[in-house]
LUMRO-207376 format. One record per residue (C-alpha): residue number from 1; x negated, z, y. Coordinates in pm, whole numbers, plus 50000, padded with zeros to 5 digits. Layout:
# LUMRO-207376
NUM, X, Z, Y
...
This chain:
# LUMRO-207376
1, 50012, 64139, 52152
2, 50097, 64439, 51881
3, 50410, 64543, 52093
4, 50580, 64203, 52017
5, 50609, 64328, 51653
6, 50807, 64580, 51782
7, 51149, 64568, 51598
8, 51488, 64609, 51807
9, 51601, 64968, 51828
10, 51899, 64920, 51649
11, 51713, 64776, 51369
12, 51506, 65054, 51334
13, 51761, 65298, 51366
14, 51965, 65079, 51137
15, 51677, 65090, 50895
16, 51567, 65456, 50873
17, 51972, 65574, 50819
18, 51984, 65745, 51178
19, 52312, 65534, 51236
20, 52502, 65267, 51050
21, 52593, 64911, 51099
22, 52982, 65025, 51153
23, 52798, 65283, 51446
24, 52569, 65010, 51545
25, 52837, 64742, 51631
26, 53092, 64975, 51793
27, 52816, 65044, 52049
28, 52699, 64724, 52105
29, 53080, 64679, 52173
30, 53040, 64980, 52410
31, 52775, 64892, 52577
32, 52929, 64576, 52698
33, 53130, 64789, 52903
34, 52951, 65037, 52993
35, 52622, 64825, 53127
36, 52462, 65102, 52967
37, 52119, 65103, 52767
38, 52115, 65093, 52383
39, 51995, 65420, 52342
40, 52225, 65585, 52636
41, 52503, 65436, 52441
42, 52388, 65595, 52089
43, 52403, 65948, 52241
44, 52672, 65906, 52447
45, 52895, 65811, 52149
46, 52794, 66099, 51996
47, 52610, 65885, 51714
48, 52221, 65982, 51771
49, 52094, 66316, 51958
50, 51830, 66206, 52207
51, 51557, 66449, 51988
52, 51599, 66199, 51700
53, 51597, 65913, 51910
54, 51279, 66008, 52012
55, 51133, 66152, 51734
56, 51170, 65768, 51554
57, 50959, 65614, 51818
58, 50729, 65874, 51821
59, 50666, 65863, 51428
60, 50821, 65564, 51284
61, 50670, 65301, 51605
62, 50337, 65475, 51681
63, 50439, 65531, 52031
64, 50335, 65891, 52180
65, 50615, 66127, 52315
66, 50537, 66203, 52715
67, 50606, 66531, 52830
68, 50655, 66448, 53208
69, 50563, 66822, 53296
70, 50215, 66748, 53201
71, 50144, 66469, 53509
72, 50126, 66513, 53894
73, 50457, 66277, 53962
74, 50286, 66094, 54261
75, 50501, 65901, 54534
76, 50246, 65644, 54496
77, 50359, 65525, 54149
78, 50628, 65363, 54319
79, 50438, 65063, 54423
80, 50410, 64940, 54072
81, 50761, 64930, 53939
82, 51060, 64837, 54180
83, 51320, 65154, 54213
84, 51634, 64891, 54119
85, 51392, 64804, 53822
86, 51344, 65174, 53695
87, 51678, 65296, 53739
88, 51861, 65038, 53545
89, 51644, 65042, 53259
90, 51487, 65401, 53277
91, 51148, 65410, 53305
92, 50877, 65530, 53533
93, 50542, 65505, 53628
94, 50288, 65774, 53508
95, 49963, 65654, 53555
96, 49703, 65372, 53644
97, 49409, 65346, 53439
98, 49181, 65060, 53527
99, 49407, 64766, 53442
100, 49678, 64940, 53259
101, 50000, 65129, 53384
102, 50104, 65431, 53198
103, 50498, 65379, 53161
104, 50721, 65666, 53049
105, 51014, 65460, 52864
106, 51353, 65579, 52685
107, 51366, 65279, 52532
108, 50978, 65163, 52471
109, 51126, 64887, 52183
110, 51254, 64692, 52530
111, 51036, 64411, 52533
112, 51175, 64231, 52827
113, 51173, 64549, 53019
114, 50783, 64567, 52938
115, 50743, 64242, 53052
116, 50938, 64227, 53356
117, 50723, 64571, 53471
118, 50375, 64368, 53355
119, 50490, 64082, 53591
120, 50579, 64305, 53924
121, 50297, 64519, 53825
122, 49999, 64271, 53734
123, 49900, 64520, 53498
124, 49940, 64573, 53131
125, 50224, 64833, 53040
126, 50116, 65075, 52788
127, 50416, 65285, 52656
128, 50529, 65593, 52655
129, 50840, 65817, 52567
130, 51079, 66026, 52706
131, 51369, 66180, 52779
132, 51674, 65957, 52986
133, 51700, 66332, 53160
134, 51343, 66368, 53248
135, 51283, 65987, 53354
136, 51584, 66078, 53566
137, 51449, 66363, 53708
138, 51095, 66174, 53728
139, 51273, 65883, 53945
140, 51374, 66195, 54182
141, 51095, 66262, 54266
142, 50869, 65936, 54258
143, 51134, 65745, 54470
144, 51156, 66010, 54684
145, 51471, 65865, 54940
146, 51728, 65687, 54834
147, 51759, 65476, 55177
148, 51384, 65418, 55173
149, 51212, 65158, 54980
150, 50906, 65402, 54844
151, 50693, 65174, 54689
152, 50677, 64931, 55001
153, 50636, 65302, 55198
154, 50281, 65355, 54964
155, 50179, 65046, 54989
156, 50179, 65026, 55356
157, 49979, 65342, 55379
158, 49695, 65234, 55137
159, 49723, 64953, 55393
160, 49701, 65119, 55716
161, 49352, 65100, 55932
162, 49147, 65395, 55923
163, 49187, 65652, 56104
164, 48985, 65728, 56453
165, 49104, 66061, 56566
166, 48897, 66073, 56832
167, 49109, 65761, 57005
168, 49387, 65880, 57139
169, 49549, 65553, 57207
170, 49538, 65388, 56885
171, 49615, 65704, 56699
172, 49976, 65680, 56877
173, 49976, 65328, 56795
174, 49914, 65455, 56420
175, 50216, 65748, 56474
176, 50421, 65481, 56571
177, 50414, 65278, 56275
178, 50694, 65251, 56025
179, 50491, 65367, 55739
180, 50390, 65717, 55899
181, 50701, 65733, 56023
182, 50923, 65691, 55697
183, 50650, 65882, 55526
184, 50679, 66192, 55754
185, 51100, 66172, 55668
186, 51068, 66126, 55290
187, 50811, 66461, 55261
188, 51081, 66611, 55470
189, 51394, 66464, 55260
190, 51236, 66541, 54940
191, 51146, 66910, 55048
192, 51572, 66953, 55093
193, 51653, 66800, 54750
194, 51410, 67025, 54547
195, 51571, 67298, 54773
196, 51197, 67374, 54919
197, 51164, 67694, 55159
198, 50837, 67510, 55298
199, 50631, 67207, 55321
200, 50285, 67259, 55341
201, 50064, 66940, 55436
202, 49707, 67017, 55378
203, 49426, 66784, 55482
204, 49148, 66756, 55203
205, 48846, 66608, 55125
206, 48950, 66329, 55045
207, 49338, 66285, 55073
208, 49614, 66479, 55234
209, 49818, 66729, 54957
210, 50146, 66784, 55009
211, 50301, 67080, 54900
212, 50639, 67263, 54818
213, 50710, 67629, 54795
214, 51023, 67658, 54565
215, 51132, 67995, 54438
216, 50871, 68145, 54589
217, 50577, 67916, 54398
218, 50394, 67649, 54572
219, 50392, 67333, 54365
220, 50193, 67045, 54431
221, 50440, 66716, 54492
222, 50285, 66415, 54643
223, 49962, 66278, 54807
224, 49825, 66050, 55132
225, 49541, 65823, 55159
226, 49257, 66056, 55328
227, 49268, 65825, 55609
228, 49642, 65889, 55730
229, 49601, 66238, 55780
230, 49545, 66289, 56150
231, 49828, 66052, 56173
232, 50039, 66245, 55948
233, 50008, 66515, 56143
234, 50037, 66413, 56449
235, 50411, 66236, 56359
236, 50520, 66619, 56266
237, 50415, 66743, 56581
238, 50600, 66442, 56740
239, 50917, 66533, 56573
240, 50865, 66921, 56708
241, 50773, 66797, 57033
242, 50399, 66924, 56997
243, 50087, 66817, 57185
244, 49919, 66591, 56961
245, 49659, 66567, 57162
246, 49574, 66933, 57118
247, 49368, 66984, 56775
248, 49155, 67229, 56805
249, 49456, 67554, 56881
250, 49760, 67657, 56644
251, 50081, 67493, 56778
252, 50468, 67604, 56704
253, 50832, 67418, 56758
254, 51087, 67337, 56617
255, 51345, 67035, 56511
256, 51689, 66934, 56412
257, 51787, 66721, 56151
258, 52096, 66637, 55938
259, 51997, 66512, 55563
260, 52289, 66400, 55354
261, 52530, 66567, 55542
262, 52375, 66902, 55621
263, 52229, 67062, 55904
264, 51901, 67144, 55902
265, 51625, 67320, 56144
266, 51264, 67272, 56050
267, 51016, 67540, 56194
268, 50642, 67315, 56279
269, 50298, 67509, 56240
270, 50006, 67367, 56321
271, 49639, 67522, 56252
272, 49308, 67384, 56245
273, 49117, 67371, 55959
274, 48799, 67184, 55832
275, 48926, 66845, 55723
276, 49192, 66839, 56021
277, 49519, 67031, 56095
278, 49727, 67231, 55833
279, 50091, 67195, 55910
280, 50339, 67437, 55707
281, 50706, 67365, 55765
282, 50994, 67591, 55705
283, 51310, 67478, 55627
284, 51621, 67647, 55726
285, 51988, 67513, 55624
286, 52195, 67565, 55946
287, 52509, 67518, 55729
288, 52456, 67867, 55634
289, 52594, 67841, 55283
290, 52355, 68110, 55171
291, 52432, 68349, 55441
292, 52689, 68517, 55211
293, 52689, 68848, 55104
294, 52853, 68826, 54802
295, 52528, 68524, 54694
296, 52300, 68867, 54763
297, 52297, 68952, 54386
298, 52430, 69300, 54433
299, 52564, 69513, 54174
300, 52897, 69585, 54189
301, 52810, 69981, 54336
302, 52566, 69841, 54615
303, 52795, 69570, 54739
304, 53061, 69814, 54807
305, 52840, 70058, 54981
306, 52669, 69787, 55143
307, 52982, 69643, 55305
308, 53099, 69996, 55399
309, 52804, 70083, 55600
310, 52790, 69765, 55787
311, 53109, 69798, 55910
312, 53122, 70136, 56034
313, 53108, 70155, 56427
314, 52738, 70261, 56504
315, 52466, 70409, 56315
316, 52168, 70193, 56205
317, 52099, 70057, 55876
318, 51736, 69926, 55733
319, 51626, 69694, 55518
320, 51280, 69736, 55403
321, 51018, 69568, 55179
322, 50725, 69349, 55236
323, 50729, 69006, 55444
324, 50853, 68744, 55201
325, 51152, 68948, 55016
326, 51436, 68831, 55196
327, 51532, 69117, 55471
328, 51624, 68891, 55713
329, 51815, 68684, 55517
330, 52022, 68969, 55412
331, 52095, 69094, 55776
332, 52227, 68741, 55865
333, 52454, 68788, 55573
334, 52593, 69108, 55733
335, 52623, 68944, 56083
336, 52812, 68660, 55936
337, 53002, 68882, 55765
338, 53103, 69079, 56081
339, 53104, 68787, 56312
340, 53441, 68740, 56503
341, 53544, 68698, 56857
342, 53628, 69078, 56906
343, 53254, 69144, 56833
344, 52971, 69131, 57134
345, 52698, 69074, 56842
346, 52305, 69006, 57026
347, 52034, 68951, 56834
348, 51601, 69013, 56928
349, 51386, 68814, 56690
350, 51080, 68645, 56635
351, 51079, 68417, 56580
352, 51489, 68265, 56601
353, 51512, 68116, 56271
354, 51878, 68118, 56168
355, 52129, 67984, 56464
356, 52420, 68149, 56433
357, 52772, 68049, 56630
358, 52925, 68257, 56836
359, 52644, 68549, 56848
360, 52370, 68570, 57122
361, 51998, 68554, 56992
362, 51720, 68630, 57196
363, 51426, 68476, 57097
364, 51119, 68779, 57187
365, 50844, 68672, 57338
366, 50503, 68919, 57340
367, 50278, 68739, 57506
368, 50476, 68716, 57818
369, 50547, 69070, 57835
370, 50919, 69003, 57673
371, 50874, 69290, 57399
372, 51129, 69425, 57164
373, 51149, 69768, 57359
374, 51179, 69569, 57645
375, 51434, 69335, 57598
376, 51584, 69556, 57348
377, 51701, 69765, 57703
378, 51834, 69453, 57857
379, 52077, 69397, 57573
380, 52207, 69754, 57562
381, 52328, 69646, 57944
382, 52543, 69348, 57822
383, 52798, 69552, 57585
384, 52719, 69524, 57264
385, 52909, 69629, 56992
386, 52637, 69522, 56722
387, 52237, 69495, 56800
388, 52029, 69292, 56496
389, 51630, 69405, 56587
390, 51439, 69193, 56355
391, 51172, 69458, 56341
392, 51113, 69824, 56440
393, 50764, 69765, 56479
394, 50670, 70099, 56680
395, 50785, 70429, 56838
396, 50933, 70285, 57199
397, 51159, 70032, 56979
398, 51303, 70270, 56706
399, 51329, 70545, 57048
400, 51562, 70285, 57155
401, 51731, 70178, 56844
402, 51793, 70552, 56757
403, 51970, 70632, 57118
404, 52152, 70252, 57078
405, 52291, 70390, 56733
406, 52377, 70784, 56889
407, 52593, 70609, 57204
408, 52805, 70380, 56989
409, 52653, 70070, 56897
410, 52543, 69962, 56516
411, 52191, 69868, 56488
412, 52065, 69679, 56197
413, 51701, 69591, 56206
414, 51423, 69603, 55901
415, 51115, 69798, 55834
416, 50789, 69775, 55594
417, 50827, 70041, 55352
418, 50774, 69995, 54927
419, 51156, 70228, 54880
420, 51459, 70338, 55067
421, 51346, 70672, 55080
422, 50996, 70609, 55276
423, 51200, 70446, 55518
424, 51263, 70808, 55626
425, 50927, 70956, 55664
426, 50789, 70658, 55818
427, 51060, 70694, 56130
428, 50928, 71017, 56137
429, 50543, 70924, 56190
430, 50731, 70723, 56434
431, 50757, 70999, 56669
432, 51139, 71005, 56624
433, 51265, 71411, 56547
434, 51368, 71463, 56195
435, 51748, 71545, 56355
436, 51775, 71267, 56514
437, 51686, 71044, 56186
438, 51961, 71239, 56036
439, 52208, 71182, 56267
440, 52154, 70818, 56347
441, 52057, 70627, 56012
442, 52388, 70546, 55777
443, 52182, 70378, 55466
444, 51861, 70231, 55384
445, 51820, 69964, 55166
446, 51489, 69856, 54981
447, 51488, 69468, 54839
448, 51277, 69230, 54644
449, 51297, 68888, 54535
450, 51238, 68753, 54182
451, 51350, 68423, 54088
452, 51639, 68344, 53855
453, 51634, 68206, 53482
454, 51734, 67835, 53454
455, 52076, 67902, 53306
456, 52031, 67557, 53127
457, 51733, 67612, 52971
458, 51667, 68009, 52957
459, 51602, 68107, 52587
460, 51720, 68454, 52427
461, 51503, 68645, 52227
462, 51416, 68947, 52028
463, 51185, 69233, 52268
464, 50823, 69261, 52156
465, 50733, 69597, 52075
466, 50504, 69549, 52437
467, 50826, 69457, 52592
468, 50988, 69771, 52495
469, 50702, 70024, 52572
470, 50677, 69852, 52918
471, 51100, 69892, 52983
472, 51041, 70274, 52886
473, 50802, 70316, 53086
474, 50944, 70185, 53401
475, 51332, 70296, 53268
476, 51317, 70542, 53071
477, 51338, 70665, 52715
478, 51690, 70552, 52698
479, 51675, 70216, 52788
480, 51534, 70105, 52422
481, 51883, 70142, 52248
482, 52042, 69933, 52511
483, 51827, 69633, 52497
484, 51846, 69344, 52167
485, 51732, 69071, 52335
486, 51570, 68945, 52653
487, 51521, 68608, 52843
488, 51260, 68366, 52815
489, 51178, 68083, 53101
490, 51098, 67740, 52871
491, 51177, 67505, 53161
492, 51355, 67138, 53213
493, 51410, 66888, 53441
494, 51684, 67069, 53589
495, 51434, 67321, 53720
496, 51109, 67117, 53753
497, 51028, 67240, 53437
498, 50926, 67616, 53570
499, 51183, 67806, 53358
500, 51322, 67918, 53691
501, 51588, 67769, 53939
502, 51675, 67995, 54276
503, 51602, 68348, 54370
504, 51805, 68641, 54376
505, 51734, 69035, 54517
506, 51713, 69370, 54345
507, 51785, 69651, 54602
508, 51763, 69988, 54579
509, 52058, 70159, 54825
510, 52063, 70518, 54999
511, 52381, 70605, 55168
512, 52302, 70883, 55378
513, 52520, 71171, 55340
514, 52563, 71568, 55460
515, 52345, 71695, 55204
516, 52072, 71443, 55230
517, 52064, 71488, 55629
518, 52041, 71832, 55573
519, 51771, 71785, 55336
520, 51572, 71551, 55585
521, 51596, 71845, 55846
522, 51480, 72090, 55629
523, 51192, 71849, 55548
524, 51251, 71832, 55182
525, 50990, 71582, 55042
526, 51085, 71221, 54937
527, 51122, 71308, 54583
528, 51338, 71532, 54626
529, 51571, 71293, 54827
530, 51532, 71031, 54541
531, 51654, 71241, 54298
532, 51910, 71355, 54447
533, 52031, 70995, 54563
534, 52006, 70896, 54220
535, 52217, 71162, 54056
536, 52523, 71053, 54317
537, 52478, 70706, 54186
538, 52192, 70516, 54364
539, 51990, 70279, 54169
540, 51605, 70253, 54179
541, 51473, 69911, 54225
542, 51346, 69907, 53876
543, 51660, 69980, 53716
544, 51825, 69726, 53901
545, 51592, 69501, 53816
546, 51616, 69582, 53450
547, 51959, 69582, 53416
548, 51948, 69207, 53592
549, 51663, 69178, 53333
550, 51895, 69218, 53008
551, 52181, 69037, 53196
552, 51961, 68716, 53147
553, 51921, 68690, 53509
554, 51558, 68748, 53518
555, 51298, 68805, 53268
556, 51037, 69128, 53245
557, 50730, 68864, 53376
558, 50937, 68868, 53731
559, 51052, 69244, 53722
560, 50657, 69358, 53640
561, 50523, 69217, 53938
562, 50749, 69350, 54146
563, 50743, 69729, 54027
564, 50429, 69782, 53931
């Protein structure tokens, strides 16, 4: 075969003048100690940069460069190539094409590596190469548990009988299988390493997709024979203590789980579609780590206002924006941030998502006549000192949570408005008096979510002349001067190669004072307010967002689509 004309890496490097013997030997003698690949060692020691490593295989050996962002990194890959195998000498399975296995390599001059992967494979290896930091992050997600042998996981499933959804019986007999069953945990264990919001397992054609939303995207992560999908998900609605008999209605529980070391609750949603059930989980860390106020992404102004309003003794404050931009999450901030034993905090939401200690959550319940307004008056009997409504939804509820706020208690609740300001007319349309608006609301806050730059990858560079007609229009005619560079996403391992790695909020936040109250009774128009609130120091969602923007927080594609 060609590949056994393949010359050592050393040699080559050796031989080309990227290192020299004197570098060659002293890590050789490294390597000894460190167990650690030829190649590793080079770069480690300072003596190669992994670019040039890769650009002499590439061009001197013939052997193409793999950019791992370019293939669907499929869980079933895992069958050809033992994890112990991978890890030690870095490579991964790609692809299988007829009777060859695509191999992504760091080394692809490691003849003995090929072979050992041709003989656990039975196919022929045909290299590739890459990155030690993307093969790394490749093995992430391929092998995707560490206490789980994958490959034997895949292979069992390929194995499985087909399905017969219409027996009962030996669908549980499937469910109870090992394969379903470590399956169902690995989508579920991989979801909480890539720091997923949801899993969303989708039941095609011809196999089951498997999907993660992270930072807000969906990204496609792993697949399922076609014929373990009723199995699939009937194991989920096993875990949420579902009817898995039922197919044909939606379904919704919830589970518990702890995943190295953290607490987790998974939300279950079932639906019916044409090729089976849909089942979307949400994932929600119970360790509360990013239930912090200060992890918010404030400015400095709006954190102090917003931690003086929510500890003042009654009044109500909103949050508003459209579902998805992270109200909720920013009232549990506030309540952890006021939570103490001198505190009667309740709580009406639907559904519960967050469990907090030590404050009493009320999970509502329409359907069974347990509304907001209605339970909404219960709680007001039990002495509270601080009422969370997750939504003012209609007149009776904000009647309630505008006498609540005028006899003592602080209300905090959200509402769907595009700014702070509309928050106010919509209360109005309500039914709720303009004076009584004025008297009982401390501060509205509008919020969105864009995600964050990868800080290891984000690059800087000079605004387009677009760029800089698009920041005047949304800021202003002085905003030009202040801005010589902006962010770009490129994208890594370290962020699944989107550019982008978290989320973070741009608010917009109106403290109510004397004159704007007055203003409200008066019926001044929204404008009017707005300007006004800006000239005392508020900040308009878009000029937060651009001054997180030129911070290298964000870049303008995430700020556009969220103010125009």
């Amino acid at each position: 075969m060609s590949k056994r004309t393949i010359k050592k890496l050393g040699e080559l490097l050796i031989d080309f003048n990227y290192i020299s013997q004197e570098q060659f030997n002293e890590a050789l003698k490294q390597q000894k100690i460190s167990d650690k690949k030829l190649g590793r060692q080079l770069v480690d020691l300072g003596y190669i940069k992994e670019n040039d490593l890769i650009q002499v295989l590439e061009f001197q050996m013939g052997i193409p460069h793999a950019d791992l962002s370019n293939y669907k990194l499929e869980p079933l890959m895992a069958r050809f190539i033992p994890e112990s195998l991978a890890r030690k000498n870095m490579v991964v399975a790609l692809a299988k094409d007829n009777n060859k296995l695509k191999v992504a390599m760091a080394d692809p001059s490691d003849l003995v590596t090929i072979d050992d992967i041709e003989r656990s494979s039975g196919l022929k290896v045909e290299p590739l190469i890459a990155s030690t930091q993307e093969i790394e992050h490749a093995l992430d997600q391929i092998y995707v548990a560490d206490d789980m042998d994958t490959a034997e996981i895949m292979a069992d499933l390929e194995n499985m009988i087909p399905e017969n959804e219409s027996e009962i019986g030996e669908l549980r007999q499937m469910v109870e299988e090992a394969p379903i069953i470590q399956f169902a945990n690995a989508i579920i264990t991989q979801a909480v390493q890539s720091k997923a919001s949801d899993i969303h397992v989708e039941p095609q054609e011809n196999r089951v997709r498997i999907r993660y939303r992270i930072d807000g995207v969906l990204l496609e992560k792993m697949s399922a024979p076609r014929h373990t999908r009723a199995a699939l998900t009937s194991r989920f609605k096993i875990m949420a203590d579902l009817d898995i008999t039922e197919s044909r209605t939606p379904q919704d529980g919830r589970v518990k789980m702890k995943i190295k070391g953290s607490n987790y609750d998974f939300r279950v949603s079932t639906l019916p579609v044409i090729h089976g059930e849909k089942v979307v989980i949400r994932i929600l860390n119970q360790d509360h780590g990013l239930l912090d106020i200060n992890n918010l992404g404030f400015n400095n102004y709006n954190l102090d206002k917003f931690k003086d309003i929510i500890k003042r003794p009654h009044g109500i404050f909103l949050v508003t924006g459209p579902t998805g931009s992270g109200k909720s999450t920013t009232l549990f901030a506030a309540l952890n941030e006021l939570n103490n034993e001198s505190k009667n905090i309740v709580t009406i939401e639907d559904p519960v998502e967050y469990q907090l200690k030590g404050i009493n959550q009320v999970q509502a319940k329409p359907k069974s006549g347990l509304t907001f307004a209605k339970t909404l008056r219960s709680i007001l009997r039990q002495d509270p000192d601080i009422v969370m409504i997750g939504e003012i939804r209609d007149e009776e509820t904000s009647a309630i949570a505008v006498r609540a706020a005028l006899t003592g208690h602080l209300v905090l609740s959200t509402l769907h408005t595009n700014d702070a300001v509309s928050s106010i007319t919509r209360l109005i349309d309500m039914g709720i008096p303009d004076y009584l608006v004025a008297a009982s609301i401390n501060g509205l806050m509008a919020q969105r979510l864009v995600r964050k730059l990868c800080p290891k990858c984000k690059s800087p560079h000079h605004p387009s002349e677009d760029e800089l007609l698009l920041l005047e229009s949304i800021g202003g005619a002085n905003i030009e001067p202040r801005v010589d560079k902006l962010y770009s996403a490129v994208g890594c391992p370290h962020c699944n190669q989107t550019g982008y790695r978290g989320r973070l909020a741009i608010q917009e936040l109106l403290v109510m004072d004397n004159v704007i109250k007055d203003m409200i009774i008066k019926d001044v128009g929204v404008n009017e307010i707005e300007n006004y609130a800006s000239s005392q120091g508020m900040k308009l969602l878009k000029e937060d967002g651009i001054e997180k923007m030129i911070n290298g927080l964000t870049t303008f594609e995430e700020l556009r689509q969220i103010v125009y």
